[in-house]
C-alpha positions as CSV (number, residue, x, y, z in Angstrom):
1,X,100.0,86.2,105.9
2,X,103.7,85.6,106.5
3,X,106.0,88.6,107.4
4,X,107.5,89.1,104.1
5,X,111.7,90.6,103.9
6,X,111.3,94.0,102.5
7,X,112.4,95.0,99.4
8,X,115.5,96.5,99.0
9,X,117.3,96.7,95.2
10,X,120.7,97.4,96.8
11,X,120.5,93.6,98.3
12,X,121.2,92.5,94.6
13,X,124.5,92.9,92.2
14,X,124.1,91.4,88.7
15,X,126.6,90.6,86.3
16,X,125.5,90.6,82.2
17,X,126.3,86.5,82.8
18,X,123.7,86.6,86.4
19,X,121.0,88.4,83.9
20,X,121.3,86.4,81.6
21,X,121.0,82.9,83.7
22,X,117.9,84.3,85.6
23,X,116.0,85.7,82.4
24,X,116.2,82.0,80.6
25,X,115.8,80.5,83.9
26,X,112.4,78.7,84.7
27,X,112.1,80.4,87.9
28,X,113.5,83.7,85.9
29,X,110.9,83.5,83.6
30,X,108.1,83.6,86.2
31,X,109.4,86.5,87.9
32,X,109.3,88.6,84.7
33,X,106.1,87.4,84.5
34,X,105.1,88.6,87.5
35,X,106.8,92.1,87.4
36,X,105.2,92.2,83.7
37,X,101.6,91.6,85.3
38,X,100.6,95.2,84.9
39,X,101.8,95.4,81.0
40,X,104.8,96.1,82.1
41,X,104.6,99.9,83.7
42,X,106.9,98.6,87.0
43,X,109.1,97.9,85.2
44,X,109.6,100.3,82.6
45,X,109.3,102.3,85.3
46,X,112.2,101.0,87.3
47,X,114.6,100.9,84.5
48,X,113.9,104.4,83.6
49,X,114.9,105.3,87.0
50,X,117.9,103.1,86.8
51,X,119.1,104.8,83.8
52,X,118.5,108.1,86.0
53,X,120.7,106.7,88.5
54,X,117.6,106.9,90.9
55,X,118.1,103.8,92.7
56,X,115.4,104.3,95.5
57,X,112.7,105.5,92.7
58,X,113.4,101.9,90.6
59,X,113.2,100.2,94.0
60,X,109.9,102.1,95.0
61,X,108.5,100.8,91.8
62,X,109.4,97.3,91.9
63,X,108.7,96.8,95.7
64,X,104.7,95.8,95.5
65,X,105.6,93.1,93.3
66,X,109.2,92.2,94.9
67,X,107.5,91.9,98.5
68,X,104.5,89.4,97.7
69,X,105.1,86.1,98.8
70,X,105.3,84.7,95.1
71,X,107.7,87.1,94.3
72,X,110.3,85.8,97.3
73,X,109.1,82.5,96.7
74,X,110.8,82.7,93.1
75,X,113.7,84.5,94.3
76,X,115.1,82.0,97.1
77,X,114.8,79.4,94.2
78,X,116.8,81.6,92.0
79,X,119.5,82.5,94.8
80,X,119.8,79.1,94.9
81,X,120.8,77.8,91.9
């Protein structure tokens, strides 16, 4: 297994417009997929810390999905369009 980057949800700023482009996106798509693999818990979880203002507790939630090789796979290709 590769050395995966770690996860860290202060790396990313998103716009409504960014949001929008990734969540109709292809590659978006797959992600949300992916983050929505266990029904959807992560990330409920992670927004109900965002709406907290608890930034480390949403990125605690997201990073087992974040750091798996799919998961960076997807987001390169997204960073790059």
């Amino acid at each position: 297994m590769t050395n995966m980057p770690e996860f860290h949800l202060s790396d990313y700023s998103f716009s409504e417009a960014d949001v929008k482009r990734v969540l109709t996106s292809p590659e978006g798509q797959k992600l949300l997929r992916l983050l929505n693999r266990d029904g959807g818990a992560r990330l409920r979880q992670a927004a109900e810390a965002l709406k907290r203002g608890d930034q480390a507790a949403a990125q605690q939630a997201l990073r087992p999905v974040m750091e798996t090789e799919e998961a960076a796979r997807l987001v390169q290709s997204i960073n790059r369009e």
